[in-house]
C-alpha positions, -999 to 999 in steps of 0.1 A, spaced: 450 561 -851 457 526 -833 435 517 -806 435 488 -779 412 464 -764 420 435 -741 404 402 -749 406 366 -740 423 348 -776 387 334 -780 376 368 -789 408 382 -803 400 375 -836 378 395 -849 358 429 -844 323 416 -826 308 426 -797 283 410 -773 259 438 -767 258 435 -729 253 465 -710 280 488 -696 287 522 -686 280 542 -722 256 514 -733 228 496 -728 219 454 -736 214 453 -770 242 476 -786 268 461 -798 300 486 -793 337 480 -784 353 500 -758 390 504 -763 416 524 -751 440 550 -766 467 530 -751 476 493 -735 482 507 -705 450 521 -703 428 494 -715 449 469 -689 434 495 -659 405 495 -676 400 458 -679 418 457 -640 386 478 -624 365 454 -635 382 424 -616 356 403 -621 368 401 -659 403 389 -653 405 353 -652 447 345 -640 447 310 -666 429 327 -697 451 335 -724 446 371 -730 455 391 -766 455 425 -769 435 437 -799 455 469 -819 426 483 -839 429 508 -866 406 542 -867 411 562 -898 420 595 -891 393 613 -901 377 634 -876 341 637 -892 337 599 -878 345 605 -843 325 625 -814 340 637 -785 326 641 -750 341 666 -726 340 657 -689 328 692 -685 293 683 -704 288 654 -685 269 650 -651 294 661 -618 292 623 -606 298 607 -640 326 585 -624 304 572 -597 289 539 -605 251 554 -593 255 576 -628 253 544 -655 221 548 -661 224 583 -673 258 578 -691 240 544 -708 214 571 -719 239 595 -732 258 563 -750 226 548 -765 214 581 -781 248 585 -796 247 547 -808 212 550 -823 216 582 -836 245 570 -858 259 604 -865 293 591 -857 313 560 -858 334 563 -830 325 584 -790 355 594 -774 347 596 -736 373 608 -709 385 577 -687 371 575 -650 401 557 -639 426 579 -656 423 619 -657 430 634 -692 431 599 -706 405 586 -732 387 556 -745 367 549 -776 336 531 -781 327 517 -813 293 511 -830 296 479 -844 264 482 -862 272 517 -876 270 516 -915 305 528 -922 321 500 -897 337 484 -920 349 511 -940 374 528 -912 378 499 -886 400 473 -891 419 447 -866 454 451 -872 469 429 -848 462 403 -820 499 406 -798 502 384 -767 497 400 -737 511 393 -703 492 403 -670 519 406 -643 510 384 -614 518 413 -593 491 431 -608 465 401 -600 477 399 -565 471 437 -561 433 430 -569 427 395 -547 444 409 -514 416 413 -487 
């Protein structure tokens, strides 16, 4: 299975991740979050508007997953709290993220998208021991932000 992750070419190059907090994790875990498509991860990377800088040179990263369901956990929307979309919830969904991550019983958490109904994303463990054994970059591809899309997120 291909995943994708948008990245500034500084970053594109390799499978690392900072560890800053998010919403499934907390400061100090290193996981990627990537998308099952590009048109997810580019509304993904869109909510957080903060994060798109109009003269960086963005890549998107294609990441291979090796189908093999034994390394991949999936949450249901259903099991998670009613408000998990709302940004008051991270501190609970950082608590479900970071006992998956520590627990290392899988590789890979898919979560449902809170932009996107029906959608997914996956997050990564970096630091799980079998990281290198089923993830692998495949590709870095260009990757174009239409300035129609930036001018959607700076209007007042």
């Amino acid at each position: 299975m291909e995943v994708f992750r948008i990245s500034s070419s500084k970053y594109a190059k390799s499978l690392t991740a900072s560890g800053a907090s998010a919403r499934w994790n907390r400061d100090g875990e290193f996981v990627l979050y990537t998308a099952s498509t590009r048109s997810l991860a580019t509304l993904e990377l869109m909510v957080h508007m903060n994060a798109i800088r109009p003269v960086v040179n963005y890549k998107v990263m294609v990441i291979s997953i090796e189908d093999n369901d034994n390394i991949i956990k999936r949450l249901h929307s259903r099991s998670l709290p009613k408000d998990w979309r709302d940004f008051k919830t991270y501190s609970k969904l950082q608590s479900i993220g970071s006992t998956w991550y520590n627990g290392c019983d899988s590789l890979v958490l898919k979560i449902p998208s809170a932009i996107i109904t029906n959608e997914y994303n996956y997050i990564i463990n970096c630091h799980h021991p079998d990281f290198s054994k089923f993830i692998k970059l495949v590709s870095a591809e260009d990757f174009y932000f239409d300035k129609r899309l930036i001018e959607l997120l700076i209007k007042p």
